[in-house]
N, C-alpha and C positions, 0 to 999 in steps of 0.2 A: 656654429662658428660665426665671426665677423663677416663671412660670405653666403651663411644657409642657414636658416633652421626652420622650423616649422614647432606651432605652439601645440598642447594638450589634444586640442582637439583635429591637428591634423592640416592645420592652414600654416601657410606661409604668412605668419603677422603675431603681433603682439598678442600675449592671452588673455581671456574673455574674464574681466574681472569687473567686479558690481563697482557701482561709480558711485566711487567715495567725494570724488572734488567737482566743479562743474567742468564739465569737456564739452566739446561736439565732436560726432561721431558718423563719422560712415562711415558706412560699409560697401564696399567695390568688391560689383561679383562679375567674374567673367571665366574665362578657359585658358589657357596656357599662356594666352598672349597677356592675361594679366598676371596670372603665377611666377611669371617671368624666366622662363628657361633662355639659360643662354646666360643669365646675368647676377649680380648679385642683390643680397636683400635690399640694398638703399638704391639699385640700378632701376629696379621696378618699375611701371607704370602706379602703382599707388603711393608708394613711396616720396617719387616723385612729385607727384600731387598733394600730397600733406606739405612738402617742401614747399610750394609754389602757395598754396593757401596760406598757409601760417604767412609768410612776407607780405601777402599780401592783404591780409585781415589782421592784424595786429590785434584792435580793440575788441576781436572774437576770444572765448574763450579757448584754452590750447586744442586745438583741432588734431583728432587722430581718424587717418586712414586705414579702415582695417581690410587686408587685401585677401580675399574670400575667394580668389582664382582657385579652380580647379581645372586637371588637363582635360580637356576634349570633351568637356562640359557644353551645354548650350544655354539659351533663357529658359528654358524649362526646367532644367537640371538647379538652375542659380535660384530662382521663386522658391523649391524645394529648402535651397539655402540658406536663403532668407530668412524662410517660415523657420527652420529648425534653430538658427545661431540667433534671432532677436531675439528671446526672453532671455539670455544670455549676454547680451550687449547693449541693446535698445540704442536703438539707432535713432539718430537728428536726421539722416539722409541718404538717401538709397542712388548707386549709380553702376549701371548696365553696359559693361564695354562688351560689344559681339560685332560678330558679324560670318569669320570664315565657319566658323562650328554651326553656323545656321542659315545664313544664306543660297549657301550651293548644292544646298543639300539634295534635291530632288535633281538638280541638274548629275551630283553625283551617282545617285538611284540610276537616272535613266542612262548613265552611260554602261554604269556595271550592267545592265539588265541587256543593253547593247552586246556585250561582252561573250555573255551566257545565251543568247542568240546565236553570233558568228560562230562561238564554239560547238552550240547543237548541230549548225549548220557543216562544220567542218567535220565533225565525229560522221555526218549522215552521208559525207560524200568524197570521206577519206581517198577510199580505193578509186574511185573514177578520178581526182584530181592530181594524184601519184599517178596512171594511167597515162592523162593529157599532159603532162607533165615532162613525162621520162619521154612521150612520144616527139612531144615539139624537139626537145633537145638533142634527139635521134638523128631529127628530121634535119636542123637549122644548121647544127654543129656536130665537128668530127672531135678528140680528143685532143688534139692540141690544142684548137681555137678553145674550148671548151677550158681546160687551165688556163691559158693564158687572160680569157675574161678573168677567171677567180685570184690569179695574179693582177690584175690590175682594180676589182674591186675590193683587194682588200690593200691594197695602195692610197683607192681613195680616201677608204674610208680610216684608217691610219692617220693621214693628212688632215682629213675632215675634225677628229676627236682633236690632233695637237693645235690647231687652231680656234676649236673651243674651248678649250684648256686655258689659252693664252685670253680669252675674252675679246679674240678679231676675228671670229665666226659665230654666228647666235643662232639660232632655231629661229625663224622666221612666222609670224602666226600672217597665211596669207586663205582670202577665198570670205563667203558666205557664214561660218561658222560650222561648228561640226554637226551640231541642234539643225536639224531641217525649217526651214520654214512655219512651216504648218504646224509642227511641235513644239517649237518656240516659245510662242505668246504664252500657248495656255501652260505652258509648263515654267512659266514666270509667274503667272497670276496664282500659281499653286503656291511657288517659295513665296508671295508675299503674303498670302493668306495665311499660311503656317505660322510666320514670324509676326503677326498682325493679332492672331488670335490670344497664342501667348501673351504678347504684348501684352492685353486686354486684362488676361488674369494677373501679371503682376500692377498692372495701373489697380486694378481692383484689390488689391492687396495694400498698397500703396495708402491707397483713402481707409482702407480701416484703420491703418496703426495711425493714420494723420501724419503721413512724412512724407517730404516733396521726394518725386526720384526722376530720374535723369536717364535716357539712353544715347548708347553712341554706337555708331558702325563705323566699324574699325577700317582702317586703310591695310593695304599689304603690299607685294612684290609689284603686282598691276596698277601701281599708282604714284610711282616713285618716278617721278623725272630731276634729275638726270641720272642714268645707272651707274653706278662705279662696275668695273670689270668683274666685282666679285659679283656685284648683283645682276651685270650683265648676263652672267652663268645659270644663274637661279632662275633667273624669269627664260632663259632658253629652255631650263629642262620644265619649265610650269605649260609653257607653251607646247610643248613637244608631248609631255605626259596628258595634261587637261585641255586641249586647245582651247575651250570654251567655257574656262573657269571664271575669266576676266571677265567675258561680256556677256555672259549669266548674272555673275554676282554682282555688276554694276547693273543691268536692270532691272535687277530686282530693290536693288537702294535706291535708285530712282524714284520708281514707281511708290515704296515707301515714304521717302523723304515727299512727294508731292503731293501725299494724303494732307500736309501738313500739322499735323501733329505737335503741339507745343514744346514739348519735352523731349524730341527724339532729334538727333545731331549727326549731321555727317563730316564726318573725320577726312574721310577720302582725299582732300584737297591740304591736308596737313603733311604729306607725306610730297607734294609736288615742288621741286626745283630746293631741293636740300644736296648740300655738298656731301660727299663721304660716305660712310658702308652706315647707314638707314635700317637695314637687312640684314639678319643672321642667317636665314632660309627664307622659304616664300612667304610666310607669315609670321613670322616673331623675331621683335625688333632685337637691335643690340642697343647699349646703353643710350649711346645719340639719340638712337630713335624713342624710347621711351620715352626719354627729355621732352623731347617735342610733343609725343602724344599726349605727355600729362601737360601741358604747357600748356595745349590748345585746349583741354579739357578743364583748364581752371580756368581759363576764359569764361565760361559759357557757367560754372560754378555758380550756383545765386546761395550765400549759406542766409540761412534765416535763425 
């Protein structure tokens, strides 16, 4: 339809036909935040960017963006892309939008792994903690006081939800981070060596077909000032579900972006002090936000 389709081979873009006329041609690979959920075919971030390009290179030949998003893909999953859909398209230029599908990743390993800890830990000492449990409240409280708290905490909490409902109560991210210290660093230096090595093999990719290509990391819910109320909601429950989603995944972009790298871009600062809903959920934009993010990334566009 005028809002969705996806061509032969399974991509949301135009189908992969042999070039008859002279065009330029990329191809934008990323994960859902480039598939564009949430939006329609011309709302996209590559869409976008063909849009932004063509006005602004005129005397190019007509420039097509072909948007190679797949969901919950990473750089590693997109190279495989690459490799399979060029002899099919033959690309002028290659561009890498990531970031949430690959940055957080090991911060999210080591919370699940956290997870499956607490719970051996609770299975192994069920019955003693029902024991101390049922004893305190034997102990502290008689049966009325004993309702009357459970009337009054779910009063709170009652209260508590309608006011973040309303986006004039937020989940607060306060303290040291959830990541201990000592686990920190080196579980940073993990994410940026995963995302570093990859890197490597598509740069290495890159120089054999001889096409320039471009990475970005993408901005999300933790980067967005000022919140509207709807996004004020999203980033409570990001904070409340991942406390240390934000300050994992920034640095680990850091510490990437200051390898300095000629070809590799941070987005992060494209998303700061935009009016209006930016955010559909914690990482995929609504149409506004797309706009911007292709906006900022024809910037930095060099077509040759």
């Amino acid at each position: 339809t005028d809002s969705y389709y996806v061509n032969q081979d399974g991509y949301r873009t135009r189908e992969f036909k042999k070039r008859l006329v002279e065009e330029y041609r990329i191809g934008f690979f990323g994960g859902s935040t480039t598939w564009g959920s949430w939006v329609s075919n011309q709302e996209t971030v590559p869409a976008y960017l063909e849009q932004f390009l063509s006005v602004a290179n005129p005397e190019f030949p007509p420039i097509q963006v072909y948007n190679l998003g797949i969901e919950a893909v990473g750089l590693s999953s997109e190279l495989k892309i690459a490799q399979s859909t060029f002899p099919k398209v033959v690309y002028d230029h290659l561009i890498f939008y990531d970031g949430v599908n690959d940055l957080p990743t090991d911060y999210l390993g080591w919370k699940s792994n956290q997870s499956k800890k607490d719970e051996q830990l609770s299975d192994a000492n069920a019955d003693q903690i029902f024991i101390d449990n049922t004893a305190q409240l034997t102990v502290r409280a008689n049966v009325a006081q004993r309702l009357l708290s459970k009337l009054s905490d779910f009063e709170i909490v009652q209260t508590a939800k309608y006011y973040i409902s309303r986006a004039q109560l937020t989940v607060g991210y306060v303290g040291g981070g959830e990541i201990p210290m000592n686990e920190f660093s080196p579980l940073v230096d993990k994410g940026v060596e995963r995302y570093l090595v990859t890197y490597e093999k598509v740069q290495r990719f890159c120089e054999e077909k001889n096409v320039p290509c471009q990475f970005f990391i993408q901005p999300f819910i933790g980067h967005k000032t000022p919140l509207t109320d709807a996004e004020s909601r999203i980033h409570s429950y990001v904070n409340m579900k991942t406390p240390d989603y934000i300050r994992y995944y920034d640095a680990v972009a850091d510490q990437i972006i200051e390898k300095g790298y000629n070809n590799i871009y941070d987005l992060r600062q494209s998303a700061r002090n935009v009016d209006g809903d930016m955010l559909a959920d914690p990482v995929h934009m609504t149409k506004l936000g797309n706009r911007i993010v292709a906006a900022a990334i024809s910037e930095k566009v060099k077509l040759k």
